[in-house]
C-alpha positions as CSV (number, residue, x, y, z in Angstrom):
1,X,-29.7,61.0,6.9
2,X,-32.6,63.8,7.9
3,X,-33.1,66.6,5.3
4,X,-31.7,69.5,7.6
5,X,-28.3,67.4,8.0
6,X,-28.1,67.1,4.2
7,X,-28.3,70.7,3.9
8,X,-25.5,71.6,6.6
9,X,-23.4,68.7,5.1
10,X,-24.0,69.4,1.0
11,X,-20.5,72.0,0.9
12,X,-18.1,69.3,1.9
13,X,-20.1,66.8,-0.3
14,X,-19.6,68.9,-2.9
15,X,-15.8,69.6,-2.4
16,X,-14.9,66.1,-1.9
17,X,-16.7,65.5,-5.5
18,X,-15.0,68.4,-6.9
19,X,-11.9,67.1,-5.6
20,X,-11.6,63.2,-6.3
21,X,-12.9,63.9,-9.7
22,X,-10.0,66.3,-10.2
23,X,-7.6,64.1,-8.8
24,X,-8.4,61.2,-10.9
25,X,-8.3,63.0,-14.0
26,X,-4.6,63.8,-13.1
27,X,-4.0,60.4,-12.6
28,X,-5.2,59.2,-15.4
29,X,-3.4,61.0,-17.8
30,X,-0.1,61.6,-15.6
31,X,0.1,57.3,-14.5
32,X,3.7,57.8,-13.2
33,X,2.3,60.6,-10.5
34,X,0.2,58.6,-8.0
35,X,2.9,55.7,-7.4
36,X,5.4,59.1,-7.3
37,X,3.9,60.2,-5.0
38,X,3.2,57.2,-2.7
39,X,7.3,56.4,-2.8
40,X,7.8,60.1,-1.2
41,X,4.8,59.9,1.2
42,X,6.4,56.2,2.6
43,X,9.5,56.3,1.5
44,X,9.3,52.6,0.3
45,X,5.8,51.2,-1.1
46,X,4.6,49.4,1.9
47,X,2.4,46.9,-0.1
48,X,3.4,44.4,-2.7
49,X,2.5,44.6,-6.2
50,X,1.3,42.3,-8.9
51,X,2.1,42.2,-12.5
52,X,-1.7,41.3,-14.0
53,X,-0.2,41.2,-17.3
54,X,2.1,37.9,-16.3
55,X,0.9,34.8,-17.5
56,X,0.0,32.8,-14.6
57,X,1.3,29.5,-14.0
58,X,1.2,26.8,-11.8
59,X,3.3,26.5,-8.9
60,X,6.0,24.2,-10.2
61,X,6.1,25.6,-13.6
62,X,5.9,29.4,-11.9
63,X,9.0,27.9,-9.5
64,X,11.1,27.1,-12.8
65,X,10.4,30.8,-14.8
66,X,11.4,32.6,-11.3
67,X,14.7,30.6,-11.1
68,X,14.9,31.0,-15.1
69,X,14.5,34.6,-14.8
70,X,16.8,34.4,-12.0
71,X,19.6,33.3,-13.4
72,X,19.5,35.4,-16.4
73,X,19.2,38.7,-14.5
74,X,22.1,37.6,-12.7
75,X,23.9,35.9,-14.5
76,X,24.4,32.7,-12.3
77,X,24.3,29.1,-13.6
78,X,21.4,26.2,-12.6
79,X,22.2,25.2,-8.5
80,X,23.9,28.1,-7.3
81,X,21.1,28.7,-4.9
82,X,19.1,25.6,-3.8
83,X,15.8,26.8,-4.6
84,X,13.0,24.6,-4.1
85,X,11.5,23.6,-7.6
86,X,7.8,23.8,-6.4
87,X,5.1,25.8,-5.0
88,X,5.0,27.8,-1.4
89,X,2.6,25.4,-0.3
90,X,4.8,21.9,-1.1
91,X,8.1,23.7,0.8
92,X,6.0,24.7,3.6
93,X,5.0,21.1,4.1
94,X,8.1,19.5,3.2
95,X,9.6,21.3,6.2
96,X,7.1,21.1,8.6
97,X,7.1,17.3,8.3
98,X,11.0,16.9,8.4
99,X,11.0,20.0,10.7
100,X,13.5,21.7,8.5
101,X,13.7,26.1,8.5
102,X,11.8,27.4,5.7
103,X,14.1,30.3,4.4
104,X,11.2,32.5,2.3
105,X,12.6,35.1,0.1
106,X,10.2,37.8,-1.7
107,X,11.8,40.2,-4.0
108,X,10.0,43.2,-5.8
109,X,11.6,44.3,-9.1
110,X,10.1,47.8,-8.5
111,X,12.1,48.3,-5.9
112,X,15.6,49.6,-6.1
113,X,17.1,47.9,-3.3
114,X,16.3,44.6,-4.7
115,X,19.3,44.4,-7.2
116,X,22.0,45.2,-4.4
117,X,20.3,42.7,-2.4
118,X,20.6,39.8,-4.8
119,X,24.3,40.1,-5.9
120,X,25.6,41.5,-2.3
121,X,23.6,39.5,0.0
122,X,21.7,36.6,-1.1
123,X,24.5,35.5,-3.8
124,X,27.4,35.9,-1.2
125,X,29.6,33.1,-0.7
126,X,29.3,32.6,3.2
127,X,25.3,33.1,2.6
128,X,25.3,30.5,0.1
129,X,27.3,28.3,2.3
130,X,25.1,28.9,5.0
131,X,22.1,27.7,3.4
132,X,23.6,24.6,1.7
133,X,25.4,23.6,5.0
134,X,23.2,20.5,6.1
135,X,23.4,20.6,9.9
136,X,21.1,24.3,9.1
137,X,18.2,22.0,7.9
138,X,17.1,24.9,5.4
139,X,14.4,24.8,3.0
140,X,15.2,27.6,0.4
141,X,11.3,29.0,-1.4
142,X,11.7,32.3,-3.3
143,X,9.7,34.0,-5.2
144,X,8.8,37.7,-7.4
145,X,5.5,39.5,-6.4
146,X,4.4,40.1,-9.8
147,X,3.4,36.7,-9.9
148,X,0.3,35.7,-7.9
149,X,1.5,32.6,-5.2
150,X,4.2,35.2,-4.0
151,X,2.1,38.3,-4.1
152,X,-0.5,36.0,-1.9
153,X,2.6,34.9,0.4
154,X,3.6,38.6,0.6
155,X,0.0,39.3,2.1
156,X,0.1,36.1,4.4
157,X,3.1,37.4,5.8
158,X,2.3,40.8,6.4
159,X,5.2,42.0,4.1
160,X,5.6,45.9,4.3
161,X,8.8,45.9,2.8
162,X,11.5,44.5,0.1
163,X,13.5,43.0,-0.1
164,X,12.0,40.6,2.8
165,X,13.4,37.0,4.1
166,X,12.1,35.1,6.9
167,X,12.7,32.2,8.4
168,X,10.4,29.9,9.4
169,X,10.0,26.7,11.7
170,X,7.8,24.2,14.0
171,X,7.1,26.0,17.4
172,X,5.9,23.1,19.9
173,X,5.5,26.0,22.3
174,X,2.8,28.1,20.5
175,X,1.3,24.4,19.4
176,X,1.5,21.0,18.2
177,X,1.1,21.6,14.6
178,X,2.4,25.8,14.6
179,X,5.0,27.1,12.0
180,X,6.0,30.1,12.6
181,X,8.5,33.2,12.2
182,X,11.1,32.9,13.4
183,X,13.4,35.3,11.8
184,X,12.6,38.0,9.6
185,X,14.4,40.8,7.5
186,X,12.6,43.8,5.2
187,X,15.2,46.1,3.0
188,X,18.6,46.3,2.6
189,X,20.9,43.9,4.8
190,X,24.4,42.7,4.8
191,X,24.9,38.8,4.2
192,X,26.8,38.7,7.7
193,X,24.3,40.4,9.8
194,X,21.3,38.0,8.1
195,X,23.6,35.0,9.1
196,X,23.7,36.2,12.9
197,X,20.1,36.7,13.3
198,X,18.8,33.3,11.1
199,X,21.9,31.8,13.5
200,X,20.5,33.3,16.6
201,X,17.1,32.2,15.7
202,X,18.1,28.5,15.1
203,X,19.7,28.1,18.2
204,X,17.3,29.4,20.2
205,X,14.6,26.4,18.9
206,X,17.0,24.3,18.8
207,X,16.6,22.3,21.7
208,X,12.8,22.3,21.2
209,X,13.4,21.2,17.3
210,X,16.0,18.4,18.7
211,X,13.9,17.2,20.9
212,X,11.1,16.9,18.7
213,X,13.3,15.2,16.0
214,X,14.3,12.5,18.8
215,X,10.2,11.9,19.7
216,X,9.4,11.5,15.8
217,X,12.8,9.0,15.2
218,X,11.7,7.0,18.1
219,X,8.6,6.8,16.5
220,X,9.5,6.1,13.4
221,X,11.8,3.2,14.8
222,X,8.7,1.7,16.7
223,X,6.3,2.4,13.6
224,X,9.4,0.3,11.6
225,X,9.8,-1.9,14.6
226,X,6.1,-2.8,14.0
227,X,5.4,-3.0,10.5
228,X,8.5,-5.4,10.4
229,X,6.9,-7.7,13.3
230,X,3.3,-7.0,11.7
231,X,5.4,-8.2,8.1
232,X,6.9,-11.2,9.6
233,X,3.8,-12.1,11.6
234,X,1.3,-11.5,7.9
235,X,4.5,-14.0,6.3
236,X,4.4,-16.5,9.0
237,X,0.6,-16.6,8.8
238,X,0.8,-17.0,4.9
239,X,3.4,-19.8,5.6
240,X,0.7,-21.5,7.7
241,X,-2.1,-20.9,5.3
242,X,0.1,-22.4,2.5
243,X,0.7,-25.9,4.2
244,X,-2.4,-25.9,5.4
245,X,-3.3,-25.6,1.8
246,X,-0.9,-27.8,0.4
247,X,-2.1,-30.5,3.4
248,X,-6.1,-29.9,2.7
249,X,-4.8,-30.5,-1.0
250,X,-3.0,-33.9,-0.1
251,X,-5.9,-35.2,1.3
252,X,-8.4,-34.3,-0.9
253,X,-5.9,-36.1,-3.3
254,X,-5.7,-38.9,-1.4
255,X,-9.3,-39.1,-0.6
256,X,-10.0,-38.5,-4.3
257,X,-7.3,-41.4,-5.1
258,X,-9.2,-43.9,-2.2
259,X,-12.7,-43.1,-3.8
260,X,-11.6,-43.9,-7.4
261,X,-9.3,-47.1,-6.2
262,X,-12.8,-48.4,-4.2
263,X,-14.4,-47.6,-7.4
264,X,-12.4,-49.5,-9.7
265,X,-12.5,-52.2,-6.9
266,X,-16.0,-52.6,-7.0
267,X,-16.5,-52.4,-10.9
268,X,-13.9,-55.0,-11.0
269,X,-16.0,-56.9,-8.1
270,X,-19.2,-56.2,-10.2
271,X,-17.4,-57.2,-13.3
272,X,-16.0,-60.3,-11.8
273,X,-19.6,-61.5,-10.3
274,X,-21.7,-60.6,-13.8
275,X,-18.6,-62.4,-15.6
276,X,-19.5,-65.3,-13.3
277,X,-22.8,-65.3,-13.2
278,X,-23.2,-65.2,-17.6
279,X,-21.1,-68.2,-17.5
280,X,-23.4,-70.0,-15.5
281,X,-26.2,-68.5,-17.9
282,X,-24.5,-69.5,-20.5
283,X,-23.0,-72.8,-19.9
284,X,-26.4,-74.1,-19.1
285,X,-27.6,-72.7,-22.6
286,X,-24.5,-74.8,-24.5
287,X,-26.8,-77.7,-26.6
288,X,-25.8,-81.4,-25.4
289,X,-23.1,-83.1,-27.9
290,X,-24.9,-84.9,-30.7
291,X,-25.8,-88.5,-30.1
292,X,-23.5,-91.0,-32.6
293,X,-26.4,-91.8,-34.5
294,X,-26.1,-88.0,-35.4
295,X,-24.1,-87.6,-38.7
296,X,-24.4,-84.2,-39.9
297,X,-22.4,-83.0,-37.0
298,X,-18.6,-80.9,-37.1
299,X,-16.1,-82.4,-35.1
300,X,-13.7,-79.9,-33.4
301,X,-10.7,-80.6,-31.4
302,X,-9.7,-77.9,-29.6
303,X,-6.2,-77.0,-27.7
304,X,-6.4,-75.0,-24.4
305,X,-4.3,-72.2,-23.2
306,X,-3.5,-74.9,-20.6
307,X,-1.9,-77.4,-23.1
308,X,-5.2,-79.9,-23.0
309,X,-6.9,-80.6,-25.7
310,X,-10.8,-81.3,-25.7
311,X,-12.6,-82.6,-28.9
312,X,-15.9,-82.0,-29.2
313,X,-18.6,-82.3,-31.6
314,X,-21.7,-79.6,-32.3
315,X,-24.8,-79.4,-35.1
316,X,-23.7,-78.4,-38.2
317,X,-25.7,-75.4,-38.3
318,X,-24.6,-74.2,-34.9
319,X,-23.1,-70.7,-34.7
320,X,-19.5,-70.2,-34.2
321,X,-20.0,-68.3,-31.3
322,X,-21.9,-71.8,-29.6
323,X,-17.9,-72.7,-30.1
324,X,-16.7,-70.0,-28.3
325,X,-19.1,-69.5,-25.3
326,X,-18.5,-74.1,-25.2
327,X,-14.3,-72.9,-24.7
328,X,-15.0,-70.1,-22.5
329,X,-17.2,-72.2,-19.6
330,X,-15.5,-75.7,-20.5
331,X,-14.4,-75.7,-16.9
332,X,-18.1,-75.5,-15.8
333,X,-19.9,-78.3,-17.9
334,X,-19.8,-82.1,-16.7
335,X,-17.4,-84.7,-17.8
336,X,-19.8,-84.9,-21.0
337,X,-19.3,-81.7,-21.7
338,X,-22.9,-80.2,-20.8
339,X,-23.8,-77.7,-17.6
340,X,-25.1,-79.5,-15.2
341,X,-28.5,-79.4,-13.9
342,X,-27.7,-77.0,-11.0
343,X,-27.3,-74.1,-13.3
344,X,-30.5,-74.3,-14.6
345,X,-31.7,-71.5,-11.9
346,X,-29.0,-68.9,-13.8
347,X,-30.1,-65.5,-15.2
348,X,-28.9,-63.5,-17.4
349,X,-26.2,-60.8,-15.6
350,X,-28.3,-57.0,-16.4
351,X,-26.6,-54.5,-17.8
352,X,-23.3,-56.5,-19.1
353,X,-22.2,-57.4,-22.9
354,X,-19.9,-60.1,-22.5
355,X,-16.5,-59.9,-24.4
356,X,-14.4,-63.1,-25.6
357,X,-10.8,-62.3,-24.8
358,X,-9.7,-65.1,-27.3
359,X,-9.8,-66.1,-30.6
360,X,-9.3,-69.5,-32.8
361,X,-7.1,-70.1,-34.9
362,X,-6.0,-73.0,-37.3
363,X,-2.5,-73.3,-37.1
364,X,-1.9,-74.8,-40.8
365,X,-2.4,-72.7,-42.8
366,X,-3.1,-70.0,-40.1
367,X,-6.9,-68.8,-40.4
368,X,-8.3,-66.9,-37.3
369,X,-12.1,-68.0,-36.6
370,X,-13.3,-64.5,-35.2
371,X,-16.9,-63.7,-34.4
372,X,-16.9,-60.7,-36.7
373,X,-18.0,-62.8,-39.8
374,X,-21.1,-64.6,-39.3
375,X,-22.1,-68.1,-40.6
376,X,-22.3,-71.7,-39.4
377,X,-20.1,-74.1,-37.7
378,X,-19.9,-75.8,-41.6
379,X,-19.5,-72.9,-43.3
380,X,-17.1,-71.4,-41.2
381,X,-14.9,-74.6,-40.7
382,X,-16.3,-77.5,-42.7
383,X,-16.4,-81.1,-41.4
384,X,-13.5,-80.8,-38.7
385,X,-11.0,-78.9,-37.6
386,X,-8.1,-78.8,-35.6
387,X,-8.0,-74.9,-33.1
388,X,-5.6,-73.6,-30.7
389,X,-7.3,-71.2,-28.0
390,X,-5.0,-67.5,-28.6
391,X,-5.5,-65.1,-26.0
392,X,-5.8,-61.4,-26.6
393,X,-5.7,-59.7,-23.5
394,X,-4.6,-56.0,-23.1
395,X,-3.5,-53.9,-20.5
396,X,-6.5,-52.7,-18.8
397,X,-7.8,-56.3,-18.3
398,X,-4.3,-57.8,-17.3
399,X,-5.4,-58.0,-13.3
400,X,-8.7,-59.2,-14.4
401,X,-7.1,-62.1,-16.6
402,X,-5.0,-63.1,-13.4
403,X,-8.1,-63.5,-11.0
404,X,-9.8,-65.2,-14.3
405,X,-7.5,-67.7,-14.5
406,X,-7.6,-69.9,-11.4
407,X,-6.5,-73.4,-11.4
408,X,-9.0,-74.7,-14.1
409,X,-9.8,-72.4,-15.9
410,X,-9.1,-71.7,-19.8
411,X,-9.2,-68.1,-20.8
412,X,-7.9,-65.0,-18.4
């Protein structure tokens, strides 16, 4: 501001100084005299007030000390009004989604019309029955201003003064999403006269609330409607995925069970041919019998698995297991007992360790000949002896004993 101004203006500068710092002196020591006189300038205080000194909460747990508080002030048990046990913000949304009334009741204990209010209107029987009645679809929030989420709801809702109620709904006409006022009511009011205008206010939205109800329950049908086909289509389709599951697993069964039958059939094939062909091998490696003029032979007479009996004689210092592999290719040496010249050509099977599924035995006294001792034809039977050919077959090697067998042949 220019100099010359400051000079015109420095009086009422002065004053006002003069004045506010008198004025707040006085209200500093005299605390009463500036809300005094505010109450006889308004006649009510047109602005809600706080308690700073309350212990703030959180919405649920400041929902439970007002209805505490409540009920002691006015002596009323646990129910008797159907406050909702949570925050503003949770009944605001609980009734715009089921497009219920929101019934929002601010009280001020600094004002004197609040007590009247409470036990003549808000605790009256046909009030009471108002709200509880179901077909109103009310959602009851209230609150005291001393604590902070009703002091901020007081200022939302432009309250000027208390007691205050106001009801509040879904407008489709203002918008899609609007809640607004519907109904409201500041000071002193009979129970009966609140009824007629929350009454008056309900039936005027009524149709649009009705019809709004019937959009969302057809929605909710088809939204049902859908996730039950969706359900039944996601169950079918699991259905299908199981047999097809169950069927991929049957055939890799199968499949698995063909591969390991083929297998067996061709180790038994292989086993069959290298069985074969170390017979051949080793019939044509069976020593001739001793000539007669031979006399330190053994003389061995043998009885087959086939009832026949072959006596034979071999070198003294032969090998028991000569014996065995002589009883094992019988059926492939000449009449004279020795492999004729045509198997002169076989090899050796690779890879193959031949096992005798037999053993002999003297029957009197019994004395099994097995090929786990070692020694010599002499030393392991002496001059002669009379064997019988004992099979010893197990389970595993029962199909292979039957295509072992044949017509001629003498162990399986």
């Amino acid at each position: 501001m220019p100099f010359p101004f400051n000079i015109i203006f420095l009086p009422f500068n002065l004053t006002y100084t003069i004045f506010q710092r008198l004025f707040g002196t006085i209200g500093y020591l005299f605390p009463f005299l500036p809300r005094l006189l505010n109450r006889l300038y308004s006649g009510r205080a047109l602005q809600p007030s706080r308690d700073t000194g309350r212990r703030p909460l959180n919405p649920t747990d400041t929902a439970a000390r007002f209805m505490r508080e409540f009920e002691e002030e006015y002596g009323v048990t646990h129910g008797t009004l159907p406050f909702h046990e949570s925050g503003y913000a949770q009944a605001f949304d609980l009734a715009k989604r089921d497009l219920k009334h929101l019934l929002v009741i601010l009280l001020s204990p600094e004002h004197d019309d609040t007590a009247p209010f409470v036990r003549d209107t808000l605790l009256s029987p046909d009030l009471i029955e108002y709200i509880k009645e179901p077909a109103n679809n009310i959602v009851l929030w209230a609150g005291t201003v001393q604590d902070a989420e009703a002091y901020q709801v007081a200022n939302a809702l432009n309250v000027t003064r208390f007691p205050f109620a106001s009801l509040i709904a879904h407008t489709p006409s203002v918008s899609s999403t609007a809640m607004s006022k519907i109904a409201t009511s500041a000071g002193p009011v009979s129970s009966q006269d609140l009824i007629s205008k929350f009454t008056a206010a309900i039936s005027a939205h009524k149709e649009e609330l009705d019809r709004l109800r019937a959009q969302r329950q057809e929605q909710d049908f088809n939204r049902s409607l859908r996730q039950e086909q969706e359900s039944a289509y996601e169950r079918s389709l699991a259905q299908d995925r199981e047999k097809a599951r169950k069927r991929k697993e049957e055939e890799a069964e199968k499949e698995k069970s063909d591969r390991e039958e083929r297998e067996r059939a061709e180790r038994k094939a292989d086993l069959a041919r290298k069985l074969a062909q170390w017979r051949r091998w080793r019939a044509q490696s069976i020593p001739s019998e001793p000539d007669a003029d031979v006399k330190d032979v053994v003389r061995v007479s043998v009885r087959l698995p086939s009832g026949e009996r072959v006596v034979r004689k071999f070198r003294s210092e032969a090998e028991l297991e000569e014996l065995y592999a002589f009883v094992e290719c019988y059926d492939l040496l000449g009449d004279e007992g020795d492999a004729g010249m045509s198997e002169k050509q076989a090899q050796e099977p690779e890879n193959y360790e031949h096992v005798y599924k037999f053993q002999l035995v003297s029957p009197m006294p019994r004395e099994v000949y097995d090929l786990d001792k070692t020694g010599s034809l002499r030393e392991r039977i002496g001059r002669s002896g009379n064997l019988i050919v004992e099979r010893i077959v197990g389970e595993d090697d029962s199909d292979e004993d039957e295509d072992e067998d044949g017509d001629g042949d003498i162990v399986g």
